[in-house]
C-alpha positions in Angstrom: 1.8 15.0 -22.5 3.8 12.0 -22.3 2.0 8.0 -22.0 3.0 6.1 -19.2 5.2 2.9 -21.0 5.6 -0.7 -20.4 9.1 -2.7 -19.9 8.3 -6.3 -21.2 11.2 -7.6 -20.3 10.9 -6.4 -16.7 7.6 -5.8 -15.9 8.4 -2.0 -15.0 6.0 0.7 -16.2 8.5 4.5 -17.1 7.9 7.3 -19.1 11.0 6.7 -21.0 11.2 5.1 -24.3 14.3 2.4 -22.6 13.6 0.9 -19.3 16.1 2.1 -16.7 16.2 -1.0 -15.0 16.6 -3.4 -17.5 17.6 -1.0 -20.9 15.1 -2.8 -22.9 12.9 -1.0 -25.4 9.5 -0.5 -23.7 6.1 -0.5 -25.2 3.4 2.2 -24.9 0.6 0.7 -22.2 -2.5 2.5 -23.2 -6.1 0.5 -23.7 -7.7 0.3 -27.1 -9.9 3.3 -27.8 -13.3 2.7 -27.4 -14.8 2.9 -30.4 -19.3 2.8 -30.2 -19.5 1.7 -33.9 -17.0 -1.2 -33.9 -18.2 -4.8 -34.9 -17.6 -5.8 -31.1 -19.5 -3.8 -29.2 -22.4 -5.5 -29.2 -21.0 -7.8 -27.4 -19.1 -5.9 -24.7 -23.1 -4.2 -24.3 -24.9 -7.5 -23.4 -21.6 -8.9 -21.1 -22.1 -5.9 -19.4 -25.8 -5.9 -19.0 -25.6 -9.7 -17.9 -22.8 -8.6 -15.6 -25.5 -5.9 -14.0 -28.2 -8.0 -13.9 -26.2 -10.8 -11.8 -25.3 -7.6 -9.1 -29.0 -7.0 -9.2 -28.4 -3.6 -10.4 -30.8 -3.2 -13.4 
């Protein structure tokens, strides 16, 4: 399965490792893996129980 890429010097998402537009290099365009042990997510918990809260959801 191939990951969608990035052009950075276009702005052009491709599937191929140089953009056809522009013939830059692209980047692969994939969030960071979400990881429920990392030092962060403590963090990204209580935003998003604030954020709930606020839309009277919880």
């Amino acid at each position: 399965m191939r990951k969608i890429r990035f052009c950075t010097g276009c702005d052009k998402y491709t599937l191929m490792e140089k953009c056809p537009v522009c013939g830059n290099e692209t980047v692969i365009n994939s969030p960071q893996r979400y990881l429920k042990d990392e030092e962060i997510s403590k963090y990204r918990r209580e935003i998003k129980r604030k954020v709930l809260r606020e839309k009277g959801i919880i």
